[in-house]
N, C-alpha and C positions, 0 to 999 in steps of 0.2 A: 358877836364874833369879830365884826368888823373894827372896831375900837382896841381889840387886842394884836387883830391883825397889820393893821397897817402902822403902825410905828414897830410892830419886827418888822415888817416888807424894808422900811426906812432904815432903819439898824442894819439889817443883812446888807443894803446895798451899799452901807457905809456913807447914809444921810444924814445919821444923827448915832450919837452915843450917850449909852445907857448902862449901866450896870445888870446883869440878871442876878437873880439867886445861883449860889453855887457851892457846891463843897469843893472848897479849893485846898484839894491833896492830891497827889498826883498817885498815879498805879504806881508800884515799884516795879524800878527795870527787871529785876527780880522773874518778873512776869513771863516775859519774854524768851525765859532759858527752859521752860518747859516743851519745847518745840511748838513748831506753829501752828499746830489743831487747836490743845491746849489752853496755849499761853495768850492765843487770840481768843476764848472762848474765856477765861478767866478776867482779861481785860474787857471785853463787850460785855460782862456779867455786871464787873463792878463800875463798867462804867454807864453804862445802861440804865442801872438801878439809881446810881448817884451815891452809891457807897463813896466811892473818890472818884473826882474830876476835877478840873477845871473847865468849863464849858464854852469854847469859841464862838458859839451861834445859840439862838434865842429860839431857835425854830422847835426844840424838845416842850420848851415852853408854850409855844400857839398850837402843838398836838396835844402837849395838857386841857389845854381851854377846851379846844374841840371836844374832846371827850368829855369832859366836864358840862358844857354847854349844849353841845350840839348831837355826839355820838350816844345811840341807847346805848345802856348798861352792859349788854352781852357783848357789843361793840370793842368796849374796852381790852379783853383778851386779844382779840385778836388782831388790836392795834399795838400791843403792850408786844405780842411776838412780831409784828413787821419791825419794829424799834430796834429789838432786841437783836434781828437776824441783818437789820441796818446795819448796827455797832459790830456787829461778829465780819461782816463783807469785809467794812473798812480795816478793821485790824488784821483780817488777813491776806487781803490785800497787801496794805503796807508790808509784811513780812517777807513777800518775796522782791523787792525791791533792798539795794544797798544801803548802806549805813551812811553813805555820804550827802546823803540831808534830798537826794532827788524825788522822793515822795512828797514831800514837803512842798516842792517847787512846781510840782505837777500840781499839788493842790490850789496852790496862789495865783497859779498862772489863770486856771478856770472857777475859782474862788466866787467870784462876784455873780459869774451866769448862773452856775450852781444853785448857792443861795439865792440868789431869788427865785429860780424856778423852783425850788424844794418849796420855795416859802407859795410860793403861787399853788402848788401842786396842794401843798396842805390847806390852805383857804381856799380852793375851789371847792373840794373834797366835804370841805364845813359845808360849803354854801348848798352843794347838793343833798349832802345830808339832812338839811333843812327840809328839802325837798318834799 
């Protein structure tokens, strides 16, 4: 786990870059005009899943491993819905926020501590699981 982890730890803090895997399509704005239960639930679905993204952080990727590596089997649900209800917070979060880009700004400002405690949060999580 650790070989997977620490070069995201290094990526998230912006030590090193890397390309991840990604389906680079974006949601159509489209999404968004369904009101914001909805339109945030259709976007957390499809981006969740990886039907369309583009993907800014690697961190979906070291919750792959883990489950893969580390998480038993039964595991996997009910990490597949913390993910799921992850992507659902943030989009609907965002929605009650302006269209003048200050979501965005809020994200950049706290961007680095974030990611890496997410990133820490998820390798601990492995390493206990180990346990």
């Amino acid at each position: 786990m650790a070989a997977v982890a620490v070069p995201i730890f290094a990526r998230e803090l912006g030590l090193v870059s890397f390309r991840i895997p990604e389906n680079r399509r974006l949601v159509p704005e489209s999404v968004t005009y369904r009101g914001a239960e909805l339109g945030a639930f259709q976007f957390g679905f499809e981006m969740g899943t990886g039907m369309r993204t583009y993907s800014p952080s690697a961190l979906p990727h070291l919750v792959l491993a883990g489950l893969v590596l580390v998480v038993p089997f039964g595991g996997a649900l009910l990490a597949a819905a913390g993910f799921a209800l992850g992507r659902w917070v943030m989009a609907a979060a965002s929605v009650h926020y302006d269209e003048d880009g200050y979501w965005s700004e809020v994200w950049d400002a706290h961007r680095r501590l974030l990611a890496g405690t997410l990133t820490l949060s998820i390798a601990l999580a492995g390493v206990v699981g180990l346990g």
